[in-house]
C-alpha positions in Angstrom: 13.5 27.8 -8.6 11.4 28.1 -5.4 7.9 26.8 -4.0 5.9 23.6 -4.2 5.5 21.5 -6.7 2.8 19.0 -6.7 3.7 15.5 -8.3 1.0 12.6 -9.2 3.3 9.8 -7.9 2.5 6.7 -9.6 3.3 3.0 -8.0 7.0 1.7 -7.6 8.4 4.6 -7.3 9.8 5.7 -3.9 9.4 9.2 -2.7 13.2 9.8 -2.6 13.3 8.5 -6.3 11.0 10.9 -7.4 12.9 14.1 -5.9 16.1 12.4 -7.4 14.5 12.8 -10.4 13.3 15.9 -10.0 17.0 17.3 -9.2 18.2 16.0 -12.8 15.2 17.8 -14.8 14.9 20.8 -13.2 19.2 20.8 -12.4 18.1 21.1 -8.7 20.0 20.2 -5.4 17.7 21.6 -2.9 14.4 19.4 -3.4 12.3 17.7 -0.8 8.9 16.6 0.3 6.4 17.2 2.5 5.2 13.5 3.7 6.4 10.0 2.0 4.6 8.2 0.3 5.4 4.2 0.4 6.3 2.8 -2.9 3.2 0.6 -3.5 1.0 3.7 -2.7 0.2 6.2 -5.5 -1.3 9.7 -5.6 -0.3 13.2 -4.5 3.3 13.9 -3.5 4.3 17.5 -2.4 7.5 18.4 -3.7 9.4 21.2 -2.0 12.3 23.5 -4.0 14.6 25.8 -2.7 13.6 27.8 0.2 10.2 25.9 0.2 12.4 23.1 2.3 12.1 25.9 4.7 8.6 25.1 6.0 8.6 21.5 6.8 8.4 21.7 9.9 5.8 23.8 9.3 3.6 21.6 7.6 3.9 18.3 9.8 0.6 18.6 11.1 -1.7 18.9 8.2 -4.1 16.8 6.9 -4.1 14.4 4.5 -6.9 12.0 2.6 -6.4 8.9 1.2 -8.3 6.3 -1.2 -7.7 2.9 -0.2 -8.6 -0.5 -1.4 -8.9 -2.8 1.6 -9.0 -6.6 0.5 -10.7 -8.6 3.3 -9.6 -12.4 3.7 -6.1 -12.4 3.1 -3.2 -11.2 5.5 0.4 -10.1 5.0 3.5 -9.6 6.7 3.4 -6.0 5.1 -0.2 -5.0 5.6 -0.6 -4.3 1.8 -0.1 -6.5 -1.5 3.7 -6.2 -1.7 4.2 -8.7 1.3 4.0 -12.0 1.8 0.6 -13.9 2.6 0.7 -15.0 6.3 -3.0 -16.0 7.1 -6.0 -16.9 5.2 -9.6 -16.4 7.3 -13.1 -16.5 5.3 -15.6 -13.1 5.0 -18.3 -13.4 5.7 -21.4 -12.1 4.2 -21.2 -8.1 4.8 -23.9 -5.8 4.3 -23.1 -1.7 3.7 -24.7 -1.3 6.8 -22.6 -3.1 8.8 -19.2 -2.1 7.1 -20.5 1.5 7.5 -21.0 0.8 11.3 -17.5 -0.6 11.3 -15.8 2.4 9.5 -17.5 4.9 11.9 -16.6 3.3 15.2 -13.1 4.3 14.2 -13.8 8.0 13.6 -11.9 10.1 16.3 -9.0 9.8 18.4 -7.5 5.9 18.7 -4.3 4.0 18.9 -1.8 2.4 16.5 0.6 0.2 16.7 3.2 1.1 14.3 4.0 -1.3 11.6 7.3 -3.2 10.7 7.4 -1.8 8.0 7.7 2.0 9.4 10.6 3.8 10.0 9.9 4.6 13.4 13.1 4.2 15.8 13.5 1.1 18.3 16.5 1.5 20.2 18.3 3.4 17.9 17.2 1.4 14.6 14.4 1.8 12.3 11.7 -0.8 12.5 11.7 -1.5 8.5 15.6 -2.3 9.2 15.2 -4.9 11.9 12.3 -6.2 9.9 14.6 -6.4 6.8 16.5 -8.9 8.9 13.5 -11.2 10.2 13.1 -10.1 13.0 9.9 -8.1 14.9 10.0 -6.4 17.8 7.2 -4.6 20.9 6.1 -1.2 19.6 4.1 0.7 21.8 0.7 2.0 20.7 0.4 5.6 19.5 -2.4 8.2 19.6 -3.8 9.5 16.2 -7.0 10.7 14.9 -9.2 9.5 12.2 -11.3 12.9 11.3 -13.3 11.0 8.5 -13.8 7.9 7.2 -16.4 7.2 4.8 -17.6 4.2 3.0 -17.3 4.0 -0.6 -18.2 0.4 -2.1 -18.1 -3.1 -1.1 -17.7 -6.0 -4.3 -15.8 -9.3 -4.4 -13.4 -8.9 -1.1 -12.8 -5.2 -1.7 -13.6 -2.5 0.4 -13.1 1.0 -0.7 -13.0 3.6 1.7 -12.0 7.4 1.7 -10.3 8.7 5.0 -8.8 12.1 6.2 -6.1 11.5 9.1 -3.8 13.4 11.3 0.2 12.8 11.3 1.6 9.5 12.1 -1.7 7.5 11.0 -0.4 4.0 8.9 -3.7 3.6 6.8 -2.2 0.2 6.3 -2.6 -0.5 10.0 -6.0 1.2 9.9 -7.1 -1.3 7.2 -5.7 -4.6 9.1 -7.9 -3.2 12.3 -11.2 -2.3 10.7 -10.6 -6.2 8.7 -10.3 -7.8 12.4 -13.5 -5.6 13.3 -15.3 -7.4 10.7 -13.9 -10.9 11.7 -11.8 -11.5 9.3 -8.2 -10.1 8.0 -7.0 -8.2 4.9 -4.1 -5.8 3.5 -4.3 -3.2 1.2 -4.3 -3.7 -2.3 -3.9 0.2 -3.5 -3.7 3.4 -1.8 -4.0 6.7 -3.2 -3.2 10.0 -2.0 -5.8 13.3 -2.6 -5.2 15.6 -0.5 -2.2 17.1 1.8 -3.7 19.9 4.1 -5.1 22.4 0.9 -3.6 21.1 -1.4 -5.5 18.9 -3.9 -4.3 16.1 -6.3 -6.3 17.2 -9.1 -3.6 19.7 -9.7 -0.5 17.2 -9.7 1.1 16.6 -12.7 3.1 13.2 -13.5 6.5 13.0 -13.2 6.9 12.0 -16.9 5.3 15.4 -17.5 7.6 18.1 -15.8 10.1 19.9 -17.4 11.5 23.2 -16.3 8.4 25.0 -17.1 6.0 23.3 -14.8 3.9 25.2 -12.6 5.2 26.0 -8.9 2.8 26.8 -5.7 4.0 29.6 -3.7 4.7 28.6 0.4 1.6 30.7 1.2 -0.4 28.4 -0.7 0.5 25.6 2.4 0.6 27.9 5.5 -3.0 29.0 5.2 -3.4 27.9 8.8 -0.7 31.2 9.7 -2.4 34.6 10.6 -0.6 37.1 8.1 0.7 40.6 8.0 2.0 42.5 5.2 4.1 44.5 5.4 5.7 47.8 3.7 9.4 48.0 1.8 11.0 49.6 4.8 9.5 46.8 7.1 10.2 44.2 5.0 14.2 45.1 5.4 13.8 45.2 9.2 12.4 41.4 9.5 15.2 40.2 6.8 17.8 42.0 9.5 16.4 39.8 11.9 14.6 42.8 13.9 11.7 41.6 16.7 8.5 43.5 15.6 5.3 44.5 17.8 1.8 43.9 15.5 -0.3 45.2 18.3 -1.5 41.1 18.5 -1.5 38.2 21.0 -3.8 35.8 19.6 -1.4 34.0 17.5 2.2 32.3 18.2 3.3 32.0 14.5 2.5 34.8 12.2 3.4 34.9 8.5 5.1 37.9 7.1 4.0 38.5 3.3 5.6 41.5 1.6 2.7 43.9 -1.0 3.5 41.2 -3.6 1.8 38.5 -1.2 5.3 36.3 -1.4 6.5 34.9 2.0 9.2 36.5 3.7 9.2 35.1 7.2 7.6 33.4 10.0 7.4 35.2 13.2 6.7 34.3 16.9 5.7 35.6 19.7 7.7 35.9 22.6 5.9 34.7 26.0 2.6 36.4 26.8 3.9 39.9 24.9 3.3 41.6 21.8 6.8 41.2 20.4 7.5 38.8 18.3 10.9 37.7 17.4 11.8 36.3 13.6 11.8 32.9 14.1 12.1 31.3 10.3 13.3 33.5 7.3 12.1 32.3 4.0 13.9 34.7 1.7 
């Protein structure tokens, strides 16, 4: 089996036990994923099989859009409603107007800190490790982007919010900063996952669903964001040799080589400031 299957993780589950899974129904070794997903959180989990695993680093920079329920007034050693409470501060009255000031001042490039609980390396240990022994330690802020943020309701402590962001954005972290930008603290109390680059959670399936007829995406379906070329039979055995090809182009460092059946059979790139192109990723 190859290509992408799209999986509707629900809460508890981790994003390795999921694949684990997977690998017992579908009696497959070579199964990944493109993004984890933290146990509490729920929502769309992109499952890669056999040579799919071949774009990963491919795909790091897409997209993705959450649903999250902020819950203002209580804080936690995890940022959502797994940890432990660590500070109590009241809300104040909020109007939508206010919160939607809030959300929007956040829109755009700004910095994170990352969370204990990431798995981000400090001197040669992950963060969730040292945290796992009591310990917390200086992280250095990092640069992300926050391309949309919008405001869905406001009742009882709970803010709901939908937000697209670039890699390496915690949307726990976001939530603990837009709570101290409306005076007060909070965690999340759910998070759900929509959307990875083009791909859409409204065509996951749950895990209790799959069996070894369940519906695979093809790799093109994720590298939209690659210029293509088909090419002919003959051509087609020339980039699986490994062969550099010239496409009479210079606009574009990765192209994606389809065969006349639209399936992906490499990714090309360009060498320097020429028109050659060297195969730089085969996908057969």
């Amino acid at each position: 089996m190859d290509g992408i299957l799209l999986i509707n993780k629900e809460r508890g589950w981790t994003s390795r036990d999921v694949c684990n899974k997977l690998q017992k129904i579908l009696n497959e070794k070579s199964i990944g994923h493109l993004g984890t997903l933290d146990p509490f959180a729920e929502g769309l989990l992109a499952v890669t099989i056999g040579k799919a695993n071949k774009i990963m680093q491919f795909t790091e920079h897409l997209r993705k859009t959450y649903i999250a329920d902020l819950y203002l007034g209580v804080e936690t050693n995890t940022g959502d409603l797994t940890g432990e409470v660590t500070n109590k501060k009241d809300v104040k009255d909020l109007s939508e107007t206010e919160i939607r000031i809030v959300l929007k001042s956040f829109l755009g490039k700004i910095m994170q800190v990352p969370p204990m609980t990431s798995a981000v390396h400090h001197q040669g240990r992950k963060l969730y490790e040292i945290a796992h022994e009591g310990e917390v330690v200086e992280r250095k802020p990092r640069e992300v982007e926050i391309f949309e943020l919008k405001f869905i309701s406001y009742h009882d402590h709970h803010l709901i919010f939908e937000t697209t962001v670039s890699k390496g954005t915690y949307i726990r972290v976001l939530g603990e900063d837009i709570a101290k930008k409306l005076e007060t603290v909070g965690h999340l109390y759910s998070l759900l996952r929509t959307k990875i680059g083009p791909l859409d959670i409204s065509n996951a399936v749950k895990i209790s669903d799959v069996n070894e007829n369940v519906r695979l995406y093809p790799i093109t379906r994720v590298l939209t964001h690659f210029a293509r070329v088909k090419l002919p039979p003959h051509l087609i055995k020339k980039v699986m040799d490994g062969q550099n090809m010239s496409f009479g182009l210079i606009d574009y460092e990765y192209i994606l080589i389809i065969d006349e059946d639209g399936e992906a059979i490499a990714i090309y790139k360009r060498e320097g400031n020429s028109e050659t192109y060297r195969c730089f990723r085969g996908l057969w």
